[in-house]
N, C-alpha and C positions, 0 to 999 in steps of 0.2 A: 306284244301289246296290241298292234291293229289288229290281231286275229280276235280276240277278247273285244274290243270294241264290235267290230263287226256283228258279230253274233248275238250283242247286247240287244242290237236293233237290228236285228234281224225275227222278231218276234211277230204277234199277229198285224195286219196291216191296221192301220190307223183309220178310222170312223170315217164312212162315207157323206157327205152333207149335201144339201142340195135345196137351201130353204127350210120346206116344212118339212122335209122326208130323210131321214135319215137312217144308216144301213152299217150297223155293227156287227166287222165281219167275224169279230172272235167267238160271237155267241151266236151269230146266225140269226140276228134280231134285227130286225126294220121295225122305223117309227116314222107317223104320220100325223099331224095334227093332233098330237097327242095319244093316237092310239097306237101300242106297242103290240108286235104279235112274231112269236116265231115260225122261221121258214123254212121249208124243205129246201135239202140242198139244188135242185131244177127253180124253183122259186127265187130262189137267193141269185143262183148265177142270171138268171133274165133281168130281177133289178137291178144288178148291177153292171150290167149291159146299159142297162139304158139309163143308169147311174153315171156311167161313165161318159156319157154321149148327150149332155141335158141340152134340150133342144133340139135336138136332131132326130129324124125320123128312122127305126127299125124297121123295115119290113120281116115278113113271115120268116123270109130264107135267111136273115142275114141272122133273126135271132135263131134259130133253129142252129144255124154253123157255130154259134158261140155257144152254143146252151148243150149240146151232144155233140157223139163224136162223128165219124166222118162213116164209119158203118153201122153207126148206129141206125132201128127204121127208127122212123118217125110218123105218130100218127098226122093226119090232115091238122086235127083240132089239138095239137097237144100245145100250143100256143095260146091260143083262144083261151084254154084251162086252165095254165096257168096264170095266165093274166088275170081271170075270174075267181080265181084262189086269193090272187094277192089283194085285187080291191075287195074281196067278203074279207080276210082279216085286217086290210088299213083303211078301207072306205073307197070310196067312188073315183074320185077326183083324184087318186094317187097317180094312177097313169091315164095317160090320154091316148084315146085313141082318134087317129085319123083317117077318116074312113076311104078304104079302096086302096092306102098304102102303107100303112103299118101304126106303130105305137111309139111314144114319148113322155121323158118326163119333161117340164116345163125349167125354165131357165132362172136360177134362183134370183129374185128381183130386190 
């Protein structure tokens, strides 16, 4: 019978929130001030990197080690890109950037 429970909830993980920004991980859908847009699976894992971290600052390298793998190359700007992907389909203000040491979302108020 715990085997059968287990596995009940053991399904897709439960809705990311964060204020205005929210990050549904069964459909790979982020939402933003009301604008909804789906994301490539690189896309998906950086917001939720820094989903999971509101308030706290990313730098370059730290999202790079969460976002690829460890032999993975990685270009200079593949950061930069995808951050610029995810504000063109949520808008501006989704993440912040702080400039000279990385990227954040904001702390839901």
């Amino acid at each position: 019978m715990r085997a059968v429970l287990r596995r009940e909830g053991s399904g897709a993980s439960a809705l990311l929130t964060n204020g205005k920004l929210r990050l549904d991980p069964a459909n790979r859908e982020a939402s933003y001030l009301g604008q909804t847009a789906q994301l490539t699976a690189r896309e998906f894992a950086l917001l939720q990197a820094l989903l999971a971290r509101p308030g706290t600052i990313l730098s370059r390298s730290e999202l790079e080690r969460q976002i690829y793998g460890w032999n993975e190359e990685v270009e200079s700007n593949a950061i930069e890109f995808l951050i610029h992907t995810i504000r063109k389909k949520l808008g501006a203000t989704a993440i912040r950037n702080v400039r000279g040491v990385g990227w954040m979302v904001d702390r839901p108020s």
